[in-house]
C-alpha positions as CSV (number, residue, x, y, z in Angstrom):
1,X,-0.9,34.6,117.9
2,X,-2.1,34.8,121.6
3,X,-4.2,32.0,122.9
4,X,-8.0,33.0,124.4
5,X,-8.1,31.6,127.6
6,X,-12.2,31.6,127.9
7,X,-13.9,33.1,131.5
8,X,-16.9,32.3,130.5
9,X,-18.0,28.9,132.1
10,X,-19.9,27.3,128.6
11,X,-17.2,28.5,126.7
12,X,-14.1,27.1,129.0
13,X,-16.0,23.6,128.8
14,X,-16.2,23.8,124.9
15,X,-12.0,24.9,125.4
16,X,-11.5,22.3,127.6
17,X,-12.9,19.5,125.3
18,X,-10.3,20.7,123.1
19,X,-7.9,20.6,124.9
20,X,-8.6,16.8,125.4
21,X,-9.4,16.5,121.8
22,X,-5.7,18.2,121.3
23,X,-3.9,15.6,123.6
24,X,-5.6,12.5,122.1
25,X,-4.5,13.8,118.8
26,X,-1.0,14.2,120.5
27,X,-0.8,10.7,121.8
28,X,-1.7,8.4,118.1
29,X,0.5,11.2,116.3
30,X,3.6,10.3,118.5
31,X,2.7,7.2,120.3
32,X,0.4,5.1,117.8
33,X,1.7,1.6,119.4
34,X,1.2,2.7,122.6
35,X,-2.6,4.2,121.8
36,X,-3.3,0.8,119.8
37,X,-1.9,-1.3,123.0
38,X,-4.2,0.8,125.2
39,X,-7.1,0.3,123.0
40,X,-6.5,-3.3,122.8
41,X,-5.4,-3.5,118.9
42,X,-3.4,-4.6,117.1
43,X,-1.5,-4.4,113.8
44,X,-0.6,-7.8,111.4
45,X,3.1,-8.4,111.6
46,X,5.0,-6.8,108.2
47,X,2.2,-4.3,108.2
48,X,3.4,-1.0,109.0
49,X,1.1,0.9,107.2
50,X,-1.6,1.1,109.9
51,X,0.9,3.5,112.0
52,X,0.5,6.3,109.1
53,X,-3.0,6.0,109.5
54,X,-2.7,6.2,113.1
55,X,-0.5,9.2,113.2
56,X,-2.7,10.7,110.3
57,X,-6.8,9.7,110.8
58,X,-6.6,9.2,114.3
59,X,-3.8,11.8,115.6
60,X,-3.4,14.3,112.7
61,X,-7.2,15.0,111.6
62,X,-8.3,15.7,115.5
63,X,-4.9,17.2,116.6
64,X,-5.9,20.1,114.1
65,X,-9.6,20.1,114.8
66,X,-8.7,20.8,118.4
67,X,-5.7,23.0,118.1
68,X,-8.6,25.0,115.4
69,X,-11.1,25.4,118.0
70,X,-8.4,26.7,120.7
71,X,-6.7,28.9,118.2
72,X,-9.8,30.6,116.4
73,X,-12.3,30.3,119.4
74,X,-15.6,30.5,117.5
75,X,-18.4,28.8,118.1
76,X,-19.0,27.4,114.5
77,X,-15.5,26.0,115.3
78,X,-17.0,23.9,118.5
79,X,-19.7,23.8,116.8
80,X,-17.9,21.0,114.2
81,X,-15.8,19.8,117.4
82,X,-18.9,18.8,119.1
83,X,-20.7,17.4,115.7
84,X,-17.6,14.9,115.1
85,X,-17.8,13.9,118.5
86,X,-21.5,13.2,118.3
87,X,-20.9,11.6,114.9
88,X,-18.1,9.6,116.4
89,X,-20.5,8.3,119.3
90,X,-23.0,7.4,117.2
91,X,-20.6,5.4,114.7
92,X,-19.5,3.7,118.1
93,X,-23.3,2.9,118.9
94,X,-24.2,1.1,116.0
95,X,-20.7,-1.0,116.2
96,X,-21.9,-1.7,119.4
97,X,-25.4,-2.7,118.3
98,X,-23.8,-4.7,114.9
99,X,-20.8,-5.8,115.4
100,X,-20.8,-7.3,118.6
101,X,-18.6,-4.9,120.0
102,X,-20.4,-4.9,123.1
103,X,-17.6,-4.4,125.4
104,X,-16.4,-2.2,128.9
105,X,-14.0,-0.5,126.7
106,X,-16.5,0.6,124.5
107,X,-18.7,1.9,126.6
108,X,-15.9,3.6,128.7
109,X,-14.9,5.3,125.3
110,X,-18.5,5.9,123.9
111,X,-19.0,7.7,127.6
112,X,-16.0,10.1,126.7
113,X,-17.4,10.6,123.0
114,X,-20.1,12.0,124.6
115,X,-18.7,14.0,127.3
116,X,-16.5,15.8,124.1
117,X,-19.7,16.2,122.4
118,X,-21.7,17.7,124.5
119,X,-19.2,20.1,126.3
120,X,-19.0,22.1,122.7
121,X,-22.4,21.5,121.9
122,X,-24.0,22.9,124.9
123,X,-21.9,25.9,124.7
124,X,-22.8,26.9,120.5
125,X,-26.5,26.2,121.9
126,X,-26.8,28.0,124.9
127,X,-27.2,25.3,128.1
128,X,-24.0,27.0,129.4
C-alpha cells in the first residue's frame, strides 16, 4: 500500500492534521504516563487500569482515525477527522464553561482542537 502524499494545498493541511492526529495517538499508546504528566493528571495509586484506557480511548481510537485518513485519503474520511475534532473542542468548551476548568492548558489544548478541526474541515468544504 503506497501512501498519497497530497499536492494540493487544502488537501496537505487535511494530511497534515493527520499526521498530528497520528503522533498524538502514538504518544498515549506508548507513553500514557508521560502524556498524563504533560497534561497534568494523574492516576490513584493501585489503579492501573487508567493506562489501558489511555493506550486504548486516547491513543488507539485516534491512532487509527489518523492512520485512516492518511491511508484511504478521502474526504468523507477528513471529513469524520475534522467532525471529532470539532466535537472534541466543543466537549472541552462546555468543561470549560461547567466545570471550572478554566485553565491555560485548556485553552492551549482547545486552540489545537480547533486547529485539527478546521484543517480537514476546510478542505471536505472547499475554503482550501
Amino acid at each position: 500500500m503506497d501512501v498519497y502524499i497530497p499536492s494540493e494545498t487544502g488537501e496537505f493541511l487535511a494530511f497534515c492534521a493527520a499526521l498530528v492526529t497520528v503522533a498524538i495517538g502514538l504518544f498515549f499508546l506508548f507513553a500514557p504516563g508521560l502524556a498524563f504528566r504533560a497534561m497534568g493528571l494523574a492516576l490513584r495509586e493501585g489503579r492501573r487500569g487508567g493506562y489501558a484506557e489511555a493506550r486504548s480511548t486516547l491513543g488507539g481510537f485516534p491512532l487509527g482515525l489518523g492512520l485512516a485518513a492518511i491511508f484511504l485519503a478521502q474526504p468523507m474520511v477528513y471529513l469524520a477527522l475534522g467532525a471529532a475534532f470539532a466535537l472534541a473542542a466543543f466537549g472541552r468548551i462546555l468543561s470549560m464553561m461547567s466545570d471550572s476548568a478554566n485553565t491555560a492548558l485548556n485553552w492551549a489544548l482547545l486552540l489545537v482542537q480547533l486547529a485539527l478541526a478546521a484543517l480537514p474541515l476546510a478542505y471536505v468544504f472547499g475554503f482550501t
